[in-house]
C-alpha positions in Angstrom: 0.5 -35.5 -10.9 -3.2 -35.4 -11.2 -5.2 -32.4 -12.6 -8.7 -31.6 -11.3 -10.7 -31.5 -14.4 -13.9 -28.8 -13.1 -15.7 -26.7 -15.8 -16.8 -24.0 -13.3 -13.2 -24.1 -11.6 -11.3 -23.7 -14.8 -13.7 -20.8 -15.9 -13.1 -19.3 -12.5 -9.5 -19.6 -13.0 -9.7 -17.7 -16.2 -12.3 -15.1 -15.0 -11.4 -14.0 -11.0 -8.8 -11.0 -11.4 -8.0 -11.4 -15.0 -8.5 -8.6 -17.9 -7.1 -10.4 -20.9 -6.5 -13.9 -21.7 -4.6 -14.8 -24.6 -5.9 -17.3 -26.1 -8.7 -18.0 -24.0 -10.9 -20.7 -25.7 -7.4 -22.9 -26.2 -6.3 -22.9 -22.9 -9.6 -23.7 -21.4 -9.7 -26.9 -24.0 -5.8 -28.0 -22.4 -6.8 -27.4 -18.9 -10.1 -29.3 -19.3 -8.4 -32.2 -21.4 -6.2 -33.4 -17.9 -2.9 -31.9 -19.6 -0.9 -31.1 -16.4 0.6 -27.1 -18.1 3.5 -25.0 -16.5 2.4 -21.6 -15.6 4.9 -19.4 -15.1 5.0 -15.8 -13.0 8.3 -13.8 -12.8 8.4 -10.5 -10.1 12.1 -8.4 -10.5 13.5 -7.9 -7.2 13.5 -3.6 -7.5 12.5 -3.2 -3.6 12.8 -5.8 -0.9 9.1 -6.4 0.3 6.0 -8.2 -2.1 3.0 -5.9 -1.6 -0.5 -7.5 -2.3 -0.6 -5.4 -5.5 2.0 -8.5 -6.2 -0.5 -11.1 -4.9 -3.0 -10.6 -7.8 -0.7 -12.8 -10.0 0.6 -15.0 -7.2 -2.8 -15.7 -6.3 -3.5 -16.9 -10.2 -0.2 -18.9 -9.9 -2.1 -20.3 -6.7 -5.2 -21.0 -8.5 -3.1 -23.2 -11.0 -0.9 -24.7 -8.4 -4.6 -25.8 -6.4 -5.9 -27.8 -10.0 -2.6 -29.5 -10.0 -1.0 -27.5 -12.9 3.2 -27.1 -12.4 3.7 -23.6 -11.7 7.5 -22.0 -12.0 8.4 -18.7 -10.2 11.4 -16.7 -11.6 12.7 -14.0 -9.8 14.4 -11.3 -12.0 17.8 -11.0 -10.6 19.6 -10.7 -13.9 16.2 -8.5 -15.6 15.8 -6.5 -12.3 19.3 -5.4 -12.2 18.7 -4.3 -16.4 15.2 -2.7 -15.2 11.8 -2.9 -16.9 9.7 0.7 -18.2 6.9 -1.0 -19.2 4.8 1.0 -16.2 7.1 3.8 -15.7 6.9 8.0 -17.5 10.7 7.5 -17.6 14.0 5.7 -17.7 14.4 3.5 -14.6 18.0 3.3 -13.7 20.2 0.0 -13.8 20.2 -1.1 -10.2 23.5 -2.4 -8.9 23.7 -6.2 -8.8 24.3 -6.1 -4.5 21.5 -4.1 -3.8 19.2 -6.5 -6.2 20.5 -9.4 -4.1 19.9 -7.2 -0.7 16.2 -7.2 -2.1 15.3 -10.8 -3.2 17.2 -12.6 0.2 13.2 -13.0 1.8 11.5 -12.9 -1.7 10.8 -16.7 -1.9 9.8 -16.5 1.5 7.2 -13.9 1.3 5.6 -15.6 -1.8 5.1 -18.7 0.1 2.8 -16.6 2.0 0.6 -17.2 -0.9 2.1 -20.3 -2.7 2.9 -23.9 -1.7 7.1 -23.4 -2.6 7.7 -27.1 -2.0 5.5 -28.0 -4.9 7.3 -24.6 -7.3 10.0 -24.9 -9.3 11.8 -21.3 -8.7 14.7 -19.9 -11.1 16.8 -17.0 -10.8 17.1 -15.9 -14.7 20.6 -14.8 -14.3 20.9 -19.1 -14.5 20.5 -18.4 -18.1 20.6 -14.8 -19.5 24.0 -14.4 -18.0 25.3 -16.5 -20.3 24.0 -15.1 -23.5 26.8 -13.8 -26.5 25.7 -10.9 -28.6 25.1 -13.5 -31.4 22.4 -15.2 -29.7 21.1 -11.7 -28.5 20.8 -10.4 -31.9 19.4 -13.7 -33.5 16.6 -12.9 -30.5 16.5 -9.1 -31.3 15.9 -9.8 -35.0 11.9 -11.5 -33.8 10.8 -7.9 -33.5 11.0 -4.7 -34.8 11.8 -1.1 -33.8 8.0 0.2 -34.7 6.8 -2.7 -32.7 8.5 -1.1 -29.4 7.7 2.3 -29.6 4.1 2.0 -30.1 3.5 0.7 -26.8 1.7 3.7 -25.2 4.3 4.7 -22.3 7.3 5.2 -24.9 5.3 6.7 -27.3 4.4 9.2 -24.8 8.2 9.7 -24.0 9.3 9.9 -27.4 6.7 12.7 -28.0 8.2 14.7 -25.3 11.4 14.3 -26.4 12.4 11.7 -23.2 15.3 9.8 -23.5 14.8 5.8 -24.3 18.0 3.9 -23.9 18.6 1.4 -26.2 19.0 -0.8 -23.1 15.1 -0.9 -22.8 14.7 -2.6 -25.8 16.3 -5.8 -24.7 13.6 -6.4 -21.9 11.2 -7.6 -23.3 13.6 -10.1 -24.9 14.9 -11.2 -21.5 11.6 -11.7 -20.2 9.8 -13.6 -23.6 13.8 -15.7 -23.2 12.5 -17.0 -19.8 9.4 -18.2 -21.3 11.6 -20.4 -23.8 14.1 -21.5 -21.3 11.7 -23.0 -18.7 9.0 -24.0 -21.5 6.2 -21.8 -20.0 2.3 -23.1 -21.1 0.8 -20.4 -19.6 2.3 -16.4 -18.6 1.0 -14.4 -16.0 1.6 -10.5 -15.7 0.2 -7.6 -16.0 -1.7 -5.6 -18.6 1.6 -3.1 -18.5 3.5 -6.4 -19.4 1.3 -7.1 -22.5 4.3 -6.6 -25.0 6.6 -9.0 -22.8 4.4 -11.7 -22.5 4.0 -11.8 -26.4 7.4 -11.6 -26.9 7.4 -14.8 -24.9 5.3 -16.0 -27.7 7.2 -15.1 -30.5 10.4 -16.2 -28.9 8.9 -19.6 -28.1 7.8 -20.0 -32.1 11.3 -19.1 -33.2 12.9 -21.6 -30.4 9.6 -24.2 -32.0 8.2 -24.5 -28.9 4.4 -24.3 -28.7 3.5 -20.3 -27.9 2.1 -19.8 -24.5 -1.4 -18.6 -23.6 -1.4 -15.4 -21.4 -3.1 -14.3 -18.7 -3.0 -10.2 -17.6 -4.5 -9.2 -14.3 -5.5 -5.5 -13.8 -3.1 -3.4 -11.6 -4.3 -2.9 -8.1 -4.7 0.8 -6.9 -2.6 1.7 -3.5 -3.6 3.4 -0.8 -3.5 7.0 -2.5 -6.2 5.4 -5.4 -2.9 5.1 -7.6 -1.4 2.3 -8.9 0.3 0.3 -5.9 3.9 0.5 -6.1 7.3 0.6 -4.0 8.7 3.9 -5.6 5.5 5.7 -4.1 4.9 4.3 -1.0 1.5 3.7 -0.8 1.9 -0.4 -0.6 0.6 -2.7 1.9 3.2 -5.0 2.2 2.8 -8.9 2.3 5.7 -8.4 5.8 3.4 -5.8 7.7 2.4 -6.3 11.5 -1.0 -7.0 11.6 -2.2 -3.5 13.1 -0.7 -1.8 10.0 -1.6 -3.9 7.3 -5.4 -4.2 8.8 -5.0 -0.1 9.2 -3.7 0.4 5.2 -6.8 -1.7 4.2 -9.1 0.3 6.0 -7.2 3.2 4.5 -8.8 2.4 1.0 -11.2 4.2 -0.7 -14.6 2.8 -0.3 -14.8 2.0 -4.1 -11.9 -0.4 -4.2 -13.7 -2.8 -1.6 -15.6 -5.3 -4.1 -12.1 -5.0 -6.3 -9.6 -6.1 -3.3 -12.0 -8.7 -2.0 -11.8 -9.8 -6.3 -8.5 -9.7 -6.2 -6.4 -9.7 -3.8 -8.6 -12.0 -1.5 -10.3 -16.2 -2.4 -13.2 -15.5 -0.3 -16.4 -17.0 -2.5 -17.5 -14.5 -5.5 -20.7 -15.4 -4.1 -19.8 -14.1 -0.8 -18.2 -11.0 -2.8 -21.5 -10.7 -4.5 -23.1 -10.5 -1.3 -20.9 -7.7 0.0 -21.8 -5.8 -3.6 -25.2 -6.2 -2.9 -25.0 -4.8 0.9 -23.2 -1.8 -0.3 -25.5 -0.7 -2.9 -28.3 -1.5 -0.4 -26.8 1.3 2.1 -24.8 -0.6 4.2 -21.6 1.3 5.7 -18.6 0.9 3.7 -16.8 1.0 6.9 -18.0 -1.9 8.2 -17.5 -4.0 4.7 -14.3 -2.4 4.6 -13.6 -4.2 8.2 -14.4 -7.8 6.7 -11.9 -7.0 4.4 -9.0 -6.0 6.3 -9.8 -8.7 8.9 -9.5 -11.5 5.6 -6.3 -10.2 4.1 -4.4 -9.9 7.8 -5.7 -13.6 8.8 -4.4 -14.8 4.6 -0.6 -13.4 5.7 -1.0 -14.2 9.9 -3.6 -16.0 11.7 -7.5 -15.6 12.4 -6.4 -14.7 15.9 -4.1 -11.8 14.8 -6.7 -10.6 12.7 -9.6 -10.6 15.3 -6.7 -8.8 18.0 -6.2 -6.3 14.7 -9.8 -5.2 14.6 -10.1 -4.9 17.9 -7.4 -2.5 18.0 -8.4 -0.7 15.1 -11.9 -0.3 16.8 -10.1 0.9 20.3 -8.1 3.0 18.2 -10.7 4.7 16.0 -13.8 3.8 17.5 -12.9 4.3 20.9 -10.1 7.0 20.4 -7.9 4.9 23.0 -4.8 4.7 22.4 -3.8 0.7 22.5 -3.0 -1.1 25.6 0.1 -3.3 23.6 2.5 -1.4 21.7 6.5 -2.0 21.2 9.0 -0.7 23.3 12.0 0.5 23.2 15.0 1.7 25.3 16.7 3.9 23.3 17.8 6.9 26.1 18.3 10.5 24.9 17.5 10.3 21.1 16.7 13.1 19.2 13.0 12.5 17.3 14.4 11.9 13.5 17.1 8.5 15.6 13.6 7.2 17.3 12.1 7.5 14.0 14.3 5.6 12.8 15.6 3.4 15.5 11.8 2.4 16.3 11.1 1.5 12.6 8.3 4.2 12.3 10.6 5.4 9.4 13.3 3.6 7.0 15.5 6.2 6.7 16.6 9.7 7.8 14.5 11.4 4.9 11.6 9.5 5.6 11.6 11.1 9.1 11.7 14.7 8.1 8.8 14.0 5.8 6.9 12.9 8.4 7.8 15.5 10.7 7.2 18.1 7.8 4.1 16.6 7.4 2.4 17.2 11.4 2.1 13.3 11.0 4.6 13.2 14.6 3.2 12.9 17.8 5.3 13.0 21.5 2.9 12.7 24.3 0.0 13.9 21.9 1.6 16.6 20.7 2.8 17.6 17.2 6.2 17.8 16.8 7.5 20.3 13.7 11.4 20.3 14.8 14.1 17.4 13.8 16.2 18.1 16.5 13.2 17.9 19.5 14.8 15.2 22.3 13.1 13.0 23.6 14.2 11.8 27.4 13.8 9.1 28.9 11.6 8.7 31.7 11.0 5.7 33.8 7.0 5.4 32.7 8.2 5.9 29.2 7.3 8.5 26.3 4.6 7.5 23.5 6.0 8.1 20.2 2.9 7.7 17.6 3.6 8.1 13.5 0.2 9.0 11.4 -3.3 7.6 13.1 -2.0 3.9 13.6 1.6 3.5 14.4 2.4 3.5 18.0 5.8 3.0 20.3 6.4 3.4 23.5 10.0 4.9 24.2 12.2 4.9 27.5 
């Protein structure tokens, strides 16, 4: 395996989308000596869909794959199933090992979005955690202490509130820095809420006397509410969505997070992302920026074509106020509107639906509807059902 040996690639590699690297000067002296490293990037399967919150570090794992570095995936089914608080106000529950495996069945598929999976090794860690003893655990447990755990800043905060923190979050971080050792990790990529975990990797990896790997944290992406982007709040834009949505969620954005997606979540030049900077301070409309963006991240996860037809929609849509000429349809007969919610996808589940319908975000024939038991019959030119300002379906 070869390694492209480029100052100004390797610098851009440890610059694009990164907050912290740890240590930066010594990686940048392996990765410009030809030593071919193995970067490793592990996601928990907690929801069944990658958002490109997610992408920020497959993208890095991308960047290493593209120099010719080995990159490793490892997907959480044994860690995901224990549950990791490193971002969360609270205890997150243990997750039952069925619905864990209900979530990761398209996982490897949806990264390949973004990475070359042929050329990845992938692990599940259950491969090796599940067959830890207590004597192992507590050799690994004895690397850190108590103090070292609760200072991090979320369980501080709990602690001080008087929050409960199970014991069973302390062994996280030892699961995780454990992965580091058993697939000999060079390089970590995460999150600056995984900063603990990846150096526990490190001091795992010391004890095992392996050589400690360097660490790179990328910023968490906001969502489309300005918060961070997560599952358990719904405001993702999933690496799955249809074109029309995911082009709709990015124009959906506030106008401030344009030069930080196009950073991030997108490999467009930085000169070209310099270029949109510059535009938007020199009064250009954030709209149409906005539009570039939206039309690179649908044509990254679909096709140029589907994001030129996705813009043009949006435009007809918004632009235009026409409702669009292709939408999906469905013959359903006489359905109440929470079953075509449901039944056409608009919503996932049954509570979904009411909040939608709570919400005046349900249209029948352009008018709201407030009442979950409204039926909807069907009618030989069929009924258009529409869901917020950009889902659409066409009912019979």
């Amino acid at each position: 395996m070869s390694v492209k040996i480029d100052p100004k690639a390797v610098d851009e590699v440890l610059s694009r989308g990164v907050d912290e690297v740890i240590v930066k000067e010594k990686l940048r002296e392996r990765m410009l000596s030809g030593e071919v490293l193995r970067i490793k990037l592990g996601i928990d399967p907690t929801s069944p869909n990658l958002h490109i919150g997610r992408s920020v570090p497959l993208l890095k794992l991308r960047d290493f794959q593209e120099l010719g570095h080995q990159i490793v995936l490892i997907v959480g089914d044994f860690t995901g199933v224990i549950g990791d608080t490193s971002d969360k106000e609270s205890e997150r529950p243990m997750l039952e090992k069925e619905k864990v495996e209900e979530n990761l069945k398209n996982y490897v598929a949806q990264a390949g979005k973004i990475i070359d999976i042929e050329k990845c090794e992938v692990h599940r860690n259950s491969e090796w955690l599940g067959k830890l003893g207590y004597g192992e655990i507590g050799v690994q447990a004895d690397q850190f202490s108590l103090a070292e755990f609760i200072s991090r800043e979320n369980i501080r905060r709990r602690l001080d509130a008087g929050t409960r923190v199970s014991l069973r979050e302390l062994l996280y971080p030892l699961m995780q820095g454990y992965d580091s050792v058993e697939i000999k990790a060079d390089v970590e990529i995460g999150g600056t809420d995984q900063r603990f975990n990846l150096l526990a990797g490190r001091n795992l990896q010391e004890y095992y006397k392996q050589r400690p790997q360097n660490i790179i944290m990328n910023p968490l992406i906001e969502g489309t509410d300005g918060r961070k982007m997560s599952s358990s709040w719904g405001n993702t834009i999933n690496l799955t969505a249809e074109p029309d949505d995911m082009f709709g969620k990015v124009m959906s954005i506030s106008d401030d997070l344009i030069i930080r997606y196009f950073t991030f979540v997108t490999r467009i030049s930085m000169d070209k992302v310099k270029g949109y900077e510059e535009n938007l301070r020199s009064g250009t409309n954030p709209r149409d920026v906005k539009a570039d963006l939206a039309f690179e991240i649908v044509k990254m996860y679909h096709s140029e074509e589907s994001a030129t037809q996705a813009r043009e929609n949006f435009d007809k849509l918004f632009k235009d106020k026409e409702i669009p000429d292709d939408m999906p349809e469905f013959h359903l007969g006489s359905k109440n509107i929470l079953d075509v919610l449901i039944e056409t996808k608009l919503a996932t589940s049954k509570g979904e639906a009411r909040r939608l319908v709570d919400g005046g975000g349900v249209k029948v024939a352009g008018e709201v509807v407030s009442d979950y038991g409204f039926m909807i019959e069907p009618t030989v030119e069929g009924t258009i059902v529409q869901k917020g300002k950009r889902g659409f379906v066409k009912v019979f």
